[in-house]
N, C-alpha and C positions, 0 to 999 in steps of 0.2 A: 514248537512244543504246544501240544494241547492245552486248553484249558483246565480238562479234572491231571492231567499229569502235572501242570504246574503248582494247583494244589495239593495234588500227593508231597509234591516238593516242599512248599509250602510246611506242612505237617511234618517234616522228618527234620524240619532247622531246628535249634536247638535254643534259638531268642536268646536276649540278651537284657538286662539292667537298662531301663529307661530312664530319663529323666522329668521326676514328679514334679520340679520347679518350672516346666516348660510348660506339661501338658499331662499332670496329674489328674484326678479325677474331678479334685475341687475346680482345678481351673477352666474342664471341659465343660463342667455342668454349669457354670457360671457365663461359659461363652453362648452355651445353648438357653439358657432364662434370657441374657440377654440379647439372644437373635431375636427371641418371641418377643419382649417386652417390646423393643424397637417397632415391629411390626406393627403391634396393636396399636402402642402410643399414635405413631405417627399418620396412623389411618384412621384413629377417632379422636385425637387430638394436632391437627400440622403445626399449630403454632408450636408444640415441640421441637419442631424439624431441625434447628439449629442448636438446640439444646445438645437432641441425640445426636445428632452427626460431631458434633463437639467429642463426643465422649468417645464415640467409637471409632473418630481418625487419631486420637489421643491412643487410646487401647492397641487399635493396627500397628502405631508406629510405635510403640514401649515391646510390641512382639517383632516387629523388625529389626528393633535395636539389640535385641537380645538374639536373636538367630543370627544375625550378621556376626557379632561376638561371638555367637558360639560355633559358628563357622570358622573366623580368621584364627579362632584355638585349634581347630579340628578335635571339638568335643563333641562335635553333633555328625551324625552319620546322617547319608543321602534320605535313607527312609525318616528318620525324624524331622530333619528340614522339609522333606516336599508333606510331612503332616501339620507342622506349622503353616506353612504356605496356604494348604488349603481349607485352613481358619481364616486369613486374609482375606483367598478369593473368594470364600461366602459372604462375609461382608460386604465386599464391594459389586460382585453382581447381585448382588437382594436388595441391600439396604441400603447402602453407605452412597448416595447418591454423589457425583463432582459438581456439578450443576446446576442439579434440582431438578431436573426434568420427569424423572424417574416420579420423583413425590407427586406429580400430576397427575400421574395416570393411577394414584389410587385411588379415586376417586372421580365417577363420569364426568358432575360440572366443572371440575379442574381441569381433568383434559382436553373436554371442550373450551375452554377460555383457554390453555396453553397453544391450541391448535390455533385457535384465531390469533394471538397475539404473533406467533410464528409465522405466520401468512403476513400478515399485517407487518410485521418489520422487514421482512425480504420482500414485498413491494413497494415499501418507502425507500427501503435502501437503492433499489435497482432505480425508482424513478429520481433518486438527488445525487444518485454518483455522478453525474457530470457537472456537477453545480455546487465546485471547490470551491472555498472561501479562505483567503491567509488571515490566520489568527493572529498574527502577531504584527503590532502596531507599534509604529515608530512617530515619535511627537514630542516634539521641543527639545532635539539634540544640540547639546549647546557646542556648534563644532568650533568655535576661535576658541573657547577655551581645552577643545579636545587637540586644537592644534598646538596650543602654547607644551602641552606635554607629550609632543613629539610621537602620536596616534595615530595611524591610516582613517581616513574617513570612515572606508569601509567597516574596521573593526569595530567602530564606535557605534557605529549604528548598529550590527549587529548583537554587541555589549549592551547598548540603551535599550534597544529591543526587549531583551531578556529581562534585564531587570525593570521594566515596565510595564511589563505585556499582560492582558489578560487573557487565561487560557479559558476553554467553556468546551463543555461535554455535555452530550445528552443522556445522562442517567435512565431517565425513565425507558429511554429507547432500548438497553441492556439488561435492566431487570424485570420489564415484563418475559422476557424470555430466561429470566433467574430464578427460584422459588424465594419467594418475598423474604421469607425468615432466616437465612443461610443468606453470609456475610462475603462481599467481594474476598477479604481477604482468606476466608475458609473455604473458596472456589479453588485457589492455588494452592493453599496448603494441603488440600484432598488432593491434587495433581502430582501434588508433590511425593506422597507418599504413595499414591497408586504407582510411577513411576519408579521407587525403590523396590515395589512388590516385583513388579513387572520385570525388571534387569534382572532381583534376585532368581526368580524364577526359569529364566534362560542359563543364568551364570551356574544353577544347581543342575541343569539335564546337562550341560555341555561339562561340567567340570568334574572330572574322575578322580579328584584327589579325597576320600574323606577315611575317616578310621575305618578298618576292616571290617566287616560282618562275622560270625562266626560262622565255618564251615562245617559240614558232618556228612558223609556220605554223598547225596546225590546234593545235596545245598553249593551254592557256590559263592553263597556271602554277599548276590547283589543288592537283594531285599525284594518286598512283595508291596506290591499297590493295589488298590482300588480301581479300576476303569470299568465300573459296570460287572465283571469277573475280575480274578487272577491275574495280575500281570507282574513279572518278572522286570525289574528294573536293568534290563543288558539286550542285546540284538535288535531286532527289530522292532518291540514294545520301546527299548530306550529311543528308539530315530523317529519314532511316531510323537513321541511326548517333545521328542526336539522341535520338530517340524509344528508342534501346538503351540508352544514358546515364543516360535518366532510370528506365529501367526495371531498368534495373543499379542505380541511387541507391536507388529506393525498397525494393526485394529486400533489398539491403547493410541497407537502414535498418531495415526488419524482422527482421534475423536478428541484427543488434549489439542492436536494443530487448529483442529475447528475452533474451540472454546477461547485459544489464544487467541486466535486472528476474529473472533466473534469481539476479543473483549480488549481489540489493541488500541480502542481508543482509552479505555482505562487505564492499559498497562501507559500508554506516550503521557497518561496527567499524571500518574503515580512518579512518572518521571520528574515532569515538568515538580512535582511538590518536591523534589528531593535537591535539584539543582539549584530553585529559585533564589532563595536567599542566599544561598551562596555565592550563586554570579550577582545578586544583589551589593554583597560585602566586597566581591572582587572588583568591581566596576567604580563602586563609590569609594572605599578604601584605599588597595591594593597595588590600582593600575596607577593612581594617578600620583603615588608616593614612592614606589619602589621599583617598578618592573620598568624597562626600559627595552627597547631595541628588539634585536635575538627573538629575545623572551616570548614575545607577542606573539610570533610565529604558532607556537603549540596550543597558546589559548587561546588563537582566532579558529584553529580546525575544531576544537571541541569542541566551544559554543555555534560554529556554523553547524556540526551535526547536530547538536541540540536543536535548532533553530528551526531544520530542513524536517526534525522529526514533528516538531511544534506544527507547522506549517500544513502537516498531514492530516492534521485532525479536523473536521467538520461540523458543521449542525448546532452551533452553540445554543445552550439554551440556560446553562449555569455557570456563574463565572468564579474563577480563582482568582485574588490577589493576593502576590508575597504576603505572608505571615497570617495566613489561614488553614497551613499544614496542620495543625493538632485537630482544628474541626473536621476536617474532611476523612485526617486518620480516621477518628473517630465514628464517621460515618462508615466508611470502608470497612470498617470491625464489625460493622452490626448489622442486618438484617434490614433494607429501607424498602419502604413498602410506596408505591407509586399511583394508586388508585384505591377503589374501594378492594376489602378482604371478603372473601367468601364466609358462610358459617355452614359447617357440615351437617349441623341439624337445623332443617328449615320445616314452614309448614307444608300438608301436603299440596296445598292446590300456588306453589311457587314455583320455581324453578327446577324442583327436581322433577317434576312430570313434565314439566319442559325440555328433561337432558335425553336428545336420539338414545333408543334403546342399543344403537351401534357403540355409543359409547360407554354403555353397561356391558356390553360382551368385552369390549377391550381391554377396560379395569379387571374385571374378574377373572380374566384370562391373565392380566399381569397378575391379580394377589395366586392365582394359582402356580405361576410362576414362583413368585417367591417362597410360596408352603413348598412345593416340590422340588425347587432347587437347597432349601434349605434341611431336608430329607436327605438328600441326598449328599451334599459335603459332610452332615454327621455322621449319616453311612458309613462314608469313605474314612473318616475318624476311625470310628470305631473297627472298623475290617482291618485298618492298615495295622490296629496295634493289635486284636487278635491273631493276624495271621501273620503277624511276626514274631511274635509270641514276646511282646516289651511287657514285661515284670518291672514292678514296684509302682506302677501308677494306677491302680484301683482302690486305694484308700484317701482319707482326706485324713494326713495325720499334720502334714508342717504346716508352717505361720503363711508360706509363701501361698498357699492351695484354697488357707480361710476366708484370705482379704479378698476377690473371683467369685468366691462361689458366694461371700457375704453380699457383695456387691450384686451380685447377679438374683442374687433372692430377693432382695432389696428393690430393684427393677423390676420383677417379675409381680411384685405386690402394689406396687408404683402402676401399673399399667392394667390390671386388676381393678386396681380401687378406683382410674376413670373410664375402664366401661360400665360398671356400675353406675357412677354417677349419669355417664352418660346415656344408658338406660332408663335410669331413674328420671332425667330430665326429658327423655321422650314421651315417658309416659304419662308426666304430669308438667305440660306446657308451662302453666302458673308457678315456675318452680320456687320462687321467689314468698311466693303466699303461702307455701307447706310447710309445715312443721313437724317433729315427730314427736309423738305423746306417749308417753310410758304409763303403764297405768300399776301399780303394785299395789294388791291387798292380801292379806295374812291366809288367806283360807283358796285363793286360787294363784296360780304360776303368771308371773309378769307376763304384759300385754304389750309389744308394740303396736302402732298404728302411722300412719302418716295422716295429717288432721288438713284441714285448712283452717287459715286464721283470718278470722273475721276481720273486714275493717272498722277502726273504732270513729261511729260521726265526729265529724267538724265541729269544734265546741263553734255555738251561735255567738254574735258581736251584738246579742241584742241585751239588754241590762235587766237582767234578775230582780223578780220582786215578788216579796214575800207576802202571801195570802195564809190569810186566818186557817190554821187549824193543817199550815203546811208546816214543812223546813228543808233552807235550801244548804248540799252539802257539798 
């Protein structure tokens, strides 16, 4: 089928009742302030970066939670779910970085410091891989007394190990290649949920169950998409969007495999904090009071796999002792920064006339990426529910459509008010000495200005004294 025949098609369906609490009008214009707000923030302010990506793997995952729902009902028909979805994947190919890598390249001097840091970890790594070290230290096993309670040596030492042992990981080595701001544990949580996009997204082309479309003449009920034209969701447009699916899956699958095995030395201590005290309390409690015999058996294979995972790890340079898990949570939640921080506004004759003009072509070749992919998924918004002709979501009347779109203005004024400032502080270095002076008199219209404010001298330490025909005040 042609393209202008599929939109003749197109035109003679007959649409159907949308649903305004999914993707009403309030809640689209809310998702679009906040694509833009995100942009600006994050490219004249990065220390946001964790901020935004907070908010908008939150917002992803309350719209997967809700499409999954309204799929396992079959209230959502194929065209409404692949328009959902493709709110998701503007998100996460524009903004919504997993990593943080992305956030470098807005900016040249970032991506050149990302570049070098990336260089610089994959030839330390290459040059220390053959130069293992076991973590795990074994010292002052009391074994007459581990005999008297009927113990294998072996397991003792393996048990003493554990609850002794100091694990060490090199942090710095994994977050120079992480965006400083953006927290280990919202690296996986964004994994996590790109991963639920990703499945849904195969489970929607391959799965033919959802409520009918209506029929009328030449319409056949499978719905209409966006691909640049007209496409008809059946034949050979449906086997093409298949075949994206899985090649979206397998992509996704390679670059989350990278990031895990980039960060398995994090994942082996996140381990090591979780088992710690507990073979802590088994070893010193447990074994030596209750378990006998048999028993041993299943808690010698656990802790030797613990042990062997332990063992794997390299390069100490920070160390763990039992009952240091809430610090380190702690730290893993937040954003740890490893060296000095960049400032996006510098003077001229600094580093930025220092940044290769190569890597001014690459940033603005990425922000134009994101203007024109972001173009383009509203695009595909907007065409899929024109050209299926969904009624009832071009008004902003319910409570559900307010709180999106309030939000989203809300951001949009947010990000607004610091290019402004950051403007403002371009323009006047001193930004610290300015002040704004109003001036108001009855007979001409209020005057603002920006002033500078004098410094007031140093009162002198020298002692005041009063001459004839003065006075001191």
């Amino acid at each position: 089928m042609s393209v202008t025949s599929e939109l003749d098609t197109a035109s003679t369906c007959p649409g159907f009742e949308g649903n305004s609490d999914l993707y009403g009008l309030g809640i689209r214009i809310g998702v679009y302030l906040q694509w833009y707000s995100t942009w600006l923030c994050i490219t004249v302010d990065p220390e946001t970066s964790g901020e935004t990506h907070t908010a908008n793997a939150l917002f992803i995952f309350a719209i997967m939670v809700a499409l999954l729902q309204a799929m396992s009902n079959q209230s959502i028909n194929n065209v409404e779910a692949y328009l959902m979805l493709q709110i998701c994947f503007g998100y996460l190919l524009t903004l919504l970085s997993i990593f943080g890598l992305r956030l470098q390249l807005l900016h040249p001097y970032r991506a050149q410091r990302i570049m070098s840091s990336m260089l610089s970890f994959f030839a330390r790594r290459n040059e220390e891989s053959s130069q293992s070290k076991s973590l795990i230290s074994i010292e002052n096993i009391d074994m007459e007394s581990a005999t008297s309670i009927g113990m294998l040596p072996s397991l003792v030492k393996i048990l003493g190990g554990l609850a002794d042992h100091q694990v060490t990981l090199r942090l710095s080595e994994l977050n120079n290649l992480k965006e400083g701001t953006l927290s280990w544990f919202g690296v996986f949580w964004r994994i996590s949920i790109a991963t639920i996009v990703v499945i849904t997204n195969a489970i929607l082309v391959f799965n033919s169950v959802y409520p009918p479309l209506p029929t009328d003449g030449l319409c056949r009920g499978h719905g209409f998409v966006f691909m640049f034209t007209t496409w008809e969701l059946s034949g050979s447009r449906l086997v093409f969007l298949q075949v994206v699916a899985v090649a979206i899956a397998v992509v996704f699958g390679l670059i989350a495999s990278i990031i895990v095995t980039t960060s398995n030395q994090l994942i082996l201590f996140l381990e090591a904090l979780a088992v710690s005290d507990f073979i802590l309390w088994i070893f010193k409690t447990v074994v030596p009071t209750k378990l006998r015999g048999p028993i041993l058996t299943g808690i010698y294979r656990f802790f030797f796999m613990v042990s062997q995972a332990l063992k794997s790890m390299q390069d100490p340079t920070s160390i763990y002792q039992p009952g240091q898990a809430v610090s380190l949570y702690a730290l893993f939640s937040s954003g740890a920064r490893f060296g000095n921080t960049e400032k996006l506004v510098v003077p001229k004759d600094t580093s930025r006339n220092s940044t290769p003009k190569g890597w001014v072509v690459v940033t603005s070749l990425w922000h134009a990426w994101i203007v024109g992919a972001t173009i383009w998924f509203i695009v595909s918004v907007e065409l899929n529910i024109r050209w299926n002709k969904i009624t009832g979501v071009h008004t902003i009347e319910s409570t559900g459509q307010l709180i999106p779109f309030v939000v989203g203005v809300a951001s949009f004024i947010r990000a607004k008010h610091k290019l402004i400032v950051l403007i403002i502080k371009k323009q006047f270095p001193d930004w610290e000495k300015l002040d704004l002076e109003i001036t108001f008199i009855r007979t001409t219209p209020v005057s603002f200005q920006i002033v500078e404010i004098e410094e007031k001298p140093k009162p002198s330490n020298l002692r005041a004294t009063n001459l004839p025909g003065t006075c001191t005040i």
